[in-house]
C-alpha positions as CSV (number, residue, x, y, z in Angstrom):
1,X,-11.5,-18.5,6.8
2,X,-8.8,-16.2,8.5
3,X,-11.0,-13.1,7.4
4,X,-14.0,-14.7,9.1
5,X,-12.0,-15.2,12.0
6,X,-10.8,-11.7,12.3
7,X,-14.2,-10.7,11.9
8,X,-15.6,-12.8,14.5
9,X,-12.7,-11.2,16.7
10,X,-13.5,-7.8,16.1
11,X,-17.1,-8.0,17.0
12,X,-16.2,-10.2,20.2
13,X,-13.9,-7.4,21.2
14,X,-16.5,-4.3,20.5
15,X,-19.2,-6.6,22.4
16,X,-17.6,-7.2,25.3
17,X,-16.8,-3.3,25.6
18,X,-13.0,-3.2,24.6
19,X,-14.3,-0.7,22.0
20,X,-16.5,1.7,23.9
21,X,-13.6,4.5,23.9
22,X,-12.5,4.6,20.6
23,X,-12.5,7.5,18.8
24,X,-14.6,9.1,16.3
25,X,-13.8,8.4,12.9
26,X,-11.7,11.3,11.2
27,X,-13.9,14.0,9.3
28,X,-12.9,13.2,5.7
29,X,-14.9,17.1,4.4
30,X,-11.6,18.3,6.5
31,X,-9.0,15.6,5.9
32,X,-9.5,14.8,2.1
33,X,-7.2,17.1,-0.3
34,X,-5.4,18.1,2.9
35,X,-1.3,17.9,2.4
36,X,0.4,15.6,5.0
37,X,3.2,17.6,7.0
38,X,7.0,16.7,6.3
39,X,8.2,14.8,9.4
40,X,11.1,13.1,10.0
41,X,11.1,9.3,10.6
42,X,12.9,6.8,12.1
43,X,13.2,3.8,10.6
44,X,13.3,0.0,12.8
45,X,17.0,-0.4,11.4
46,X,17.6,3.2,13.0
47,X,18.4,5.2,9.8
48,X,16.4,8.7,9.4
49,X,14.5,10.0,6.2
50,X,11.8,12.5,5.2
51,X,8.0,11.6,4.7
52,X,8.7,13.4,1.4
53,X,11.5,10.8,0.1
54,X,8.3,8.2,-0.4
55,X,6.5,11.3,-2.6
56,X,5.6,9.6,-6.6
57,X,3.8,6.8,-5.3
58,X,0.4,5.7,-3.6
59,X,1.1,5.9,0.7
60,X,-1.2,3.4,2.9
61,X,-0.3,4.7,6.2
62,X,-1.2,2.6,9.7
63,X,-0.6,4.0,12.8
64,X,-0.9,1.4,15.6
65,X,1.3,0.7,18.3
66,X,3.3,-2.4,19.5
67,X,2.0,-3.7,22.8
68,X,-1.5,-2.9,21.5
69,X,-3.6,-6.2,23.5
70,X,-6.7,-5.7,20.8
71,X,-7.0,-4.5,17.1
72,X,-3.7,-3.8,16.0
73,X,-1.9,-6.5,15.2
74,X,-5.3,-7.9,13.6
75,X,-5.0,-4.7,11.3
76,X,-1.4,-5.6,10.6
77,X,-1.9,-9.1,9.5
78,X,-5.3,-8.3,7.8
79,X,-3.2,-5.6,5.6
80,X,-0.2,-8.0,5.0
81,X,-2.3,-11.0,3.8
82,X,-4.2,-8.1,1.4
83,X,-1.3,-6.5,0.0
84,X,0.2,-10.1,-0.9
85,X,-2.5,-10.2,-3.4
86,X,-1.9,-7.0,-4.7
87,X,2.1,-6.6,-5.1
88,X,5.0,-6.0,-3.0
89,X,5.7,-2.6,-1.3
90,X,7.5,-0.1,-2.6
91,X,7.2,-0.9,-6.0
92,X,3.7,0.4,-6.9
93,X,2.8,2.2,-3.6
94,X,4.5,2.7,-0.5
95,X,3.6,1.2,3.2
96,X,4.4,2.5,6.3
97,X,3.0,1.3,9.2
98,X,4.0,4.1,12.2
99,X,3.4,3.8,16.0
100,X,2.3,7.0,18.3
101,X,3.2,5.2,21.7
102,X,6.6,7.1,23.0
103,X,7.3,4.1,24.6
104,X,8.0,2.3,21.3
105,X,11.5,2.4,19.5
106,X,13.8,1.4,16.5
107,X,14.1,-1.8,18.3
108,X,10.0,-2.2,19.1
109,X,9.2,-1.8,15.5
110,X,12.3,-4.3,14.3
111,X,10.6,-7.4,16.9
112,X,7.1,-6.5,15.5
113,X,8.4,-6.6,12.0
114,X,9.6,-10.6,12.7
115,X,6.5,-11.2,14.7
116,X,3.9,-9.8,12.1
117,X,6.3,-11.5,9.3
118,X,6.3,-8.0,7.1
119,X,8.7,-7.7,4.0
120,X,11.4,-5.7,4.1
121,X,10.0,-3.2,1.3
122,X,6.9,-2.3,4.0
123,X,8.0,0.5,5.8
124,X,8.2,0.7,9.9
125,X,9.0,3.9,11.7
126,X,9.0,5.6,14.8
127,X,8.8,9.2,14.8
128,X,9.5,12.4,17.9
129,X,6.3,12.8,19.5
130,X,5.6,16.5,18.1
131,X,6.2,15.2,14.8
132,X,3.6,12.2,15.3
133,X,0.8,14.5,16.7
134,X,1.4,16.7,13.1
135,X,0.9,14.0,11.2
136,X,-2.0,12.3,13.0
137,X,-3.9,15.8,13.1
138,X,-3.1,15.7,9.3
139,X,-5.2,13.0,9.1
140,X,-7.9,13.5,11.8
141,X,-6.9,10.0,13.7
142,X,-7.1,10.7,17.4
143,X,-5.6,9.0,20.2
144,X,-6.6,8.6,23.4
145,X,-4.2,7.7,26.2
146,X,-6.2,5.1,28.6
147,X,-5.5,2.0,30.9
148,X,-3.1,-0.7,29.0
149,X,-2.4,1.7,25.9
150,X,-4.6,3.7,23.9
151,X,-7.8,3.8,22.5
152,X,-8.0,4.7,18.8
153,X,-9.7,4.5,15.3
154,X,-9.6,1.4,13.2
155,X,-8.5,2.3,9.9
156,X,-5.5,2.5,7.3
157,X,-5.6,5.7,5.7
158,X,-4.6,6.6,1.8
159,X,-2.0,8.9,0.5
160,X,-2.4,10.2,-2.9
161,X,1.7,10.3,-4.5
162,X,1.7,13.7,-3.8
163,X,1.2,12.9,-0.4
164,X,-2.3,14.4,0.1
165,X,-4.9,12.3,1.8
166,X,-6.9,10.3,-0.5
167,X,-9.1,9.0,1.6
168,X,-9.5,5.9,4.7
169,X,-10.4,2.1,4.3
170,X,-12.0,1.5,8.2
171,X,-11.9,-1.8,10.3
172,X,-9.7,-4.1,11.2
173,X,-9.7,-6.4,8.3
174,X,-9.5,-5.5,4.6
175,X,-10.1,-7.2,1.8
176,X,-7.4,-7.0,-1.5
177,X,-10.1,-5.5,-3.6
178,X,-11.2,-2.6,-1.5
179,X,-7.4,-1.7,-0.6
180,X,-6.4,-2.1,-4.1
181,X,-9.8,0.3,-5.0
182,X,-8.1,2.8,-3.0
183,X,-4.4,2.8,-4.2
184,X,-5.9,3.3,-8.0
185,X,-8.4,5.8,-6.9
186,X,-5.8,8.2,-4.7
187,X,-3.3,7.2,-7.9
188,X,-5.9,8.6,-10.2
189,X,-7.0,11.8,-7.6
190,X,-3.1,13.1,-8.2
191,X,-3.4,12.8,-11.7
192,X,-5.8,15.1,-12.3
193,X,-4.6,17.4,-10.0
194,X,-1.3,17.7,-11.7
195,X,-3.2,17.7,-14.8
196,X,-4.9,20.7,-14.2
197,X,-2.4,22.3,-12.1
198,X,-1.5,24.8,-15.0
199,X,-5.2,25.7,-15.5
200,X,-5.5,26.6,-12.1
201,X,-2.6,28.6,-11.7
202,X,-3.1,30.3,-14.9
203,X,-7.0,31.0,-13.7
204,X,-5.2,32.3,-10.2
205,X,-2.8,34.4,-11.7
206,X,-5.9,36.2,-13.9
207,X,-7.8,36.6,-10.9
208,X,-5.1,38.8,-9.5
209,X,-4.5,40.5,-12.4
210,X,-7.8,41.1,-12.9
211,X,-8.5,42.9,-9.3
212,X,-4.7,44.7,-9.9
213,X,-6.8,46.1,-12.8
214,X,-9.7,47.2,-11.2
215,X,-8.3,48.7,-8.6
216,X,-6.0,50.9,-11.0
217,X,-9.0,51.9,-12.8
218,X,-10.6,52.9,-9.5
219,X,-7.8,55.0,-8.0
220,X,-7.4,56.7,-11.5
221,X,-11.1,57.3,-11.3
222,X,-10.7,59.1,-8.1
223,X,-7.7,61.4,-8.9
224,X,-9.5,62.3,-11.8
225,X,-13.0,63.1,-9.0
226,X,-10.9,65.3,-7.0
């Protein structure tokens, strides 16, 4: 019933126009495969620590921000109520919901933590503002300052455990299934490529040796020409 709600909410907010400026979706033929930037982050109790500390595990990362009137706080509470079916964070994936509104602080992201009732595992951070536009051009999401906050996609986006993007789940409500579909897919996505990462170094490091080769055999050629 909460889902329906949500829904119903969404579509009231996109008819009566509050939705006209968002975004474009982020192109995924870019985005997927591409390796998210090392920023630092600030978490709401104030402490500092590297994107790359939550590298092993499965990332879902939300960027929103606090005093959002609309869609974000739905997308919070839609992604709490999911996960809750699928395990707590930081065990088998990671969560980290970050805001891209300068205005928002250690503090901002501790009273939306108590008002969205998040567990402590899930992950909320502020970030410097250069260091939020790298990561959100990382990941294609694109923000755009307007009247009363900002207009931006709808979306939680996936983090393979080597902290490549996996891939996006769009809206503002998600069901347990689809999120828990993603986690196993971008789990399974870093697998193979560190599977296969021998292989493809191996195939690289022929490839050079290879053209070294060829190009020896043509200089000798030469010499011998002249």
């Amino acid at each position: 019933m909460r889902r329906l709600i949500h829904s119903i909410a969404g579509l009231a907010l996109v008819a009566t126009g509050a939705a006209a400026q968002v975004p474009p979706r982020p192109d995924e033929a870019q985005t997927i495969g591409a390796q998210i930037p090392d920023i630092t982050l600030v978490a709401d109790d104030s402490t500092t620590y590297r994107l790359s500390s939550l590298w092993g595990k499965p990332v879902i990362v939300s960027p929103i921000f606090v005093s959002c009137p609309q869609t974000c706080s739905m997308i919070t509470e839609s992604l709490r109520d999911a996960l809750a079916q699928i395990g707590e964070p930081g065990v088998g994936y990671e969560v980290l919901t970050i805001s891209f509104d300068p205005a928002d602080d250690a503090a901002a992201m501790r009273d939306y933590r108590g008002r969205m009732g998040l567990p402590p595992a899930w992950r909320l951070a502020t970030a410097s503002a250069e260091d939020v536009d790298t990561l959100l051009a990382a990941l294609d999401f694109r923000v755009t300052p307007m009247e009363g906050g900002f207009a931006h996609p709808n979306l939680i986006a996936i983090l393979s455990p080597d902290l490549t993007v996996s891939g996006y789940v769009h809206g503002v409500t998600y069901d347990a299934k689809e999120v828990r579909a993603a986690l196993d897919h971008s789990a399974r996505r870093s697998s193979l490529v560190t599977r296969f990462r021998p292989f493809i170094l191996l195939v690289a490091v022929a490839g050079l040796l290879a053209v070294a080769w060829a190009l020896f055999l043509t200089r000798r050629r030469d010499e011998s020409a002249a």
